[in-house]
N, C-alpha and C positions, 0 to 999 in steps of 0.2 A: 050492683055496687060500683061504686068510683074506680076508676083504674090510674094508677098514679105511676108517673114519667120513670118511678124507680121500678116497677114492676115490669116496662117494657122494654126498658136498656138491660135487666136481668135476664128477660126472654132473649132477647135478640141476641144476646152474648152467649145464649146457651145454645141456640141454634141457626143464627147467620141469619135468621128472617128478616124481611122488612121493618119497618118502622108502621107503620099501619095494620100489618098483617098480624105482627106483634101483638098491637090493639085489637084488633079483632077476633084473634084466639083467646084471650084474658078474659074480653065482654062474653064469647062463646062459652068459657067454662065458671065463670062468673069468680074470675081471680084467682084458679087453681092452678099454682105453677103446674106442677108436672101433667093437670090431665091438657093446659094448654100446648104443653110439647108436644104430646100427644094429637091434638086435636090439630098442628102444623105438621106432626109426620103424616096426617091423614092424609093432607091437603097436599103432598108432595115440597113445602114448603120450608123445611127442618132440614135439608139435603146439601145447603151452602157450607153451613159450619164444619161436614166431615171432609170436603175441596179444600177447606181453604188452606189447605198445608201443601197442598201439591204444584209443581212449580209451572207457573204459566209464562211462558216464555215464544210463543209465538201469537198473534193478532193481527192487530193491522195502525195502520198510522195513517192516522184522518187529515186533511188540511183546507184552511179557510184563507181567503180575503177579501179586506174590502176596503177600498179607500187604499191609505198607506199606511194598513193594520194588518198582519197573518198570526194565523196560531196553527199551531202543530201540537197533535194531540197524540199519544201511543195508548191502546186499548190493547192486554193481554188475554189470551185463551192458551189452553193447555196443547189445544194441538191446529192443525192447517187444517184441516177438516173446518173446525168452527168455524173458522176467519173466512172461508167460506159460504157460510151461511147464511140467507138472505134476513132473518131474524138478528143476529149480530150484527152485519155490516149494517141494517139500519139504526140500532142501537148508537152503533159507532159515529155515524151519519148526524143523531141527533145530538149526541154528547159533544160532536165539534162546533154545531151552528153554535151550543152552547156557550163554550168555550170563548166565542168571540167577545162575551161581554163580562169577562172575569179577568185576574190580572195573572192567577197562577192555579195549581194542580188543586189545591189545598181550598180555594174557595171554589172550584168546578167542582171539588164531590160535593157541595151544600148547594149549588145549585140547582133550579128549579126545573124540571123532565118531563111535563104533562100533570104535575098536583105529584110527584115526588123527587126525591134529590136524586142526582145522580149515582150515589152510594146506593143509596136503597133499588134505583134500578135496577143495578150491576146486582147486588146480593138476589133479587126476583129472577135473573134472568141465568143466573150460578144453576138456582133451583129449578127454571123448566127446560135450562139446555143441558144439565149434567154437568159441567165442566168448570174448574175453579177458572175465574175472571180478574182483572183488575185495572183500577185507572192507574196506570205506573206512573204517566210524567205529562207536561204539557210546556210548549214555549210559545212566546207571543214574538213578534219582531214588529219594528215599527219604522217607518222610513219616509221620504217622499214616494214612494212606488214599493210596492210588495209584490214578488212574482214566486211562484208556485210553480211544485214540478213533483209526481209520483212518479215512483220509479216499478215497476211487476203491479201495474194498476189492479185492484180485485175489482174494480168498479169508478169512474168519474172519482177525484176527490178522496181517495184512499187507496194505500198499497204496502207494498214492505218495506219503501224508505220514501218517507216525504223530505222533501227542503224546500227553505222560503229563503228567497234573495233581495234584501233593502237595498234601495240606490236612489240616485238625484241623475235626472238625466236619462240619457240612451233610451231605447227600445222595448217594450215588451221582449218581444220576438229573441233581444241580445238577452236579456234578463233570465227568459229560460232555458238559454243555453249553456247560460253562468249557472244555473239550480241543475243543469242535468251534470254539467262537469264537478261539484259539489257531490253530489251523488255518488261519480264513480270513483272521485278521486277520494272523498271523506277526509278534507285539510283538518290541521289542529286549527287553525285560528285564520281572520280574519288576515294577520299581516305581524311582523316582526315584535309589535311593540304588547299586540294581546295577547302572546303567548303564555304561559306559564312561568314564570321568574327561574322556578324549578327545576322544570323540566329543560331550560337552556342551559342553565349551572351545571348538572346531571351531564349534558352532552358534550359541555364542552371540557369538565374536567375528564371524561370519555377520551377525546378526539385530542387532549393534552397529554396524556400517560403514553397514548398511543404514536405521540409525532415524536415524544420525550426516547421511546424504544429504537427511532431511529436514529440516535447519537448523532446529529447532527447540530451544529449549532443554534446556542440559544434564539439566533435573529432568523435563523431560519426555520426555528421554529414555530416563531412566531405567526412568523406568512403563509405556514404549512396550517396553524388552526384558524387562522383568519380565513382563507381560501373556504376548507373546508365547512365551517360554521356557515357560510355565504352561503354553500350549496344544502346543506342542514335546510338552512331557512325557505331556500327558494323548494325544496320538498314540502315543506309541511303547512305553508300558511298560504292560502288562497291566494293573494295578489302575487308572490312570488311564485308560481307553479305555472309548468308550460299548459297553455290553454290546449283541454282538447279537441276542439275546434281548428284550432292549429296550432301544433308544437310548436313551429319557428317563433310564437308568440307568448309574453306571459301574460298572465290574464289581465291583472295589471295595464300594462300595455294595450291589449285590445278592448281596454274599458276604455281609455285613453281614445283607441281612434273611436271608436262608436259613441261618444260623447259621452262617456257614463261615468260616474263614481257610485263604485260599490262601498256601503257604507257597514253591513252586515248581515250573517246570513245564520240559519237552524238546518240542521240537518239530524234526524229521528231516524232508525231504524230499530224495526221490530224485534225486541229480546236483545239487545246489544247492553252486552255486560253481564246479562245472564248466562251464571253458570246452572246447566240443569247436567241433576246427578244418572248418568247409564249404569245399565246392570245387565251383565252378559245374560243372553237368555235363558241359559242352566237354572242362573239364581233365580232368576224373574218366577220361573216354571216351581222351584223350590220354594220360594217367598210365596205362591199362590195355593202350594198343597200346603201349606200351614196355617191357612187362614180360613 
C-alpha cells in the first residue's frame, strides 16, 4: 500500500525516528501505525523520542573557513563522554563543512548529509549513541579575511569555544591572536556603538544612583559617570579592552600598529546559557528506586 507524508510525520513524532526509517517501518508493516512503532523499537530506532527531554548541554563547537566566509557551529550532547567520541565529532566535522553553504541554523537542519538532512542525522545518531543531541545554534561572519581559533581543541577544527575574527588588513598570525584574546576575554561587542542600547542605559543609570550617594555636586557628578562609563566600555567591547598579548595596549591600538581593522568577530562556547537542572545524589538514588 501507499505510504503517505501524513503517516510519516505521525510516526516520527511518536518516536523521534528518521524520516526514511519512518518510511521504511510503514512499508515493513504495510501501514500499521503501532506494529510500525514496534518494528522501530526492534530496530533500536524508537530510542530518540524518550532523550529528547533531557538537557544537552555539553558538545562541541565545529569551525570553517574559506575565502573571507567562517561559520561556527555548536553541536549538543548530554554529557563529555560523547563529545568525545570519534562517531560524533565526525558527525560534527560534517555538519560544519555543511554549514559553510547555508546562511543560518534553520536552513542547516534541512540540509543535505550523505542522502539526509542534517535533522534526521542527529535524530539516527540520538538512537545508536544513547544520548539526547541537538543542533542549538550556528553563525556565519563574513569579512575581507576570516581567521579561526579553538580553544580545549577535541581535535583540528572543533573544541569547547570556537571564535572567528573578520578584518581588512594585518596578518593571519595577528588575526589569531585577536580570536585567542576573544576567547578568554568573551567581549560583549565589537566596540561602543554595537553594544546593546540597554544594557548601557542599565549601567549607567547603575553607576548614576551610585555617584548621586556620594553627595557631591551635581558637576562632579557628572565627570565621576563619564569617567567611569569610559572604563565600563573599555571592559566589555573588544577594541577598547587591554590586549592580551600586551596589556600596555588596547586591542584597538595594536590592530592600528599591525595594519589591521577588525571589522567583527563570533565567539561560541559549548552550553553557554544553558541552564541544566542538579539533583543531590540522595534524590537521584530515590528518583531511580521508583522507577
Amino acid at each position: 500500500m501507499a505510504i503517505t507524508a501524513a503517516q510519516v510525520k505521525e510516526l516520527r513524532d511518536k518516536t523521534g525516528a528518521g524520516m526514511m526509517d519512518a518510511k521504511k517501518a510503514l512499508t515493513e508493516t504495510d501501514g500499521d501505525m503501532e506494529a510500525a512503532v514496534d518494528w522501530l523499537r526492534t530496530k533500536g530506532l524508537a530510542k530518540a523520542a524518550k532523550k529528547s527531554g533531557r538537557t544537552a548541554a555539553e558538545g562541541l563547537v565545529a569551525v570553517r573557513t574559506e575565502g573571507g566566509k567562517g561559520v561556527a557551529v555548536e553541536v549538543n550532547a548530554e554529557t563529555d563522554f560523547v563529545a568525545k567520541n570519534a562517531e560524533f565529532q565526525e558527525m560534527v566535522s560534517q555538519i560544519a563543512d555543511a554549514a559553510m553553504g547555508v546562511a543560518d541554523v534553520e536552513a542547516l537542519a534541512h540540509a543535505d548529509l550523505g542522502g539526509k538532512t542534517v535533522a534526521d542525522t542527529l535524530t539516527d545518531k540520538i538512537a545508536t549513541i544513547g544520548e539526547n543531541m541537538s543542533l542549538r545554534r550556528m553563525a556565519v561572519l563574513e569579512g575581507e579575511q576570516v581567521v579561526s581559533y579553538i580553544h580545549n581543541a577535541a581535535k583540528p577544527g572543533m573544541g569547547k569555544i570556537g571564535v572567528l575574527v573578520a578584518m581588512t588588513g594585518g596578518s593571519e598570525e595577528f588575526g589569531r591572536q585577536v580570536a585567542m584574546h576573544v576567547a578568554a576575554v568573551n567581549p560583549s561587542s565589537l566596540g561602543a556603538d554595537d553594544l546593546d542600547p540597554a544594557v548601557v542605559e542599565r549601567e549607567k543609570q547603575v553607576l548614576t544612583e551610585q555617584a548621586r550617594e556620594s553627595g557631591k555636586p551635581e558637576q562632579v557628578i557628572e565627570k565621576m559617570i563619564e569617567g567611569r562609563m569610559k572604563k565600563f566600555l573599555s571592559e566589555v567591547t573588544l577594541l577598547g579592552q587591554s590586549f592580551v598579548v600586551n596589556p600596555d595596549q588596547t586591542v584597538e591600538a595594536a590592530a592600528h600598529e599591525a595594519g589591521a581593522t577588525i571589522t567583527g568577530f563570533v565567539r561560541l562556547e559549548v552550553g553557554e546559557g544553558i541552564e541544566v537542572e542538579k539533583e543531590d545524589f540522595a534524590a537521584e538514588v530515590a528518583k531511580a528506586a521508583a522507577t
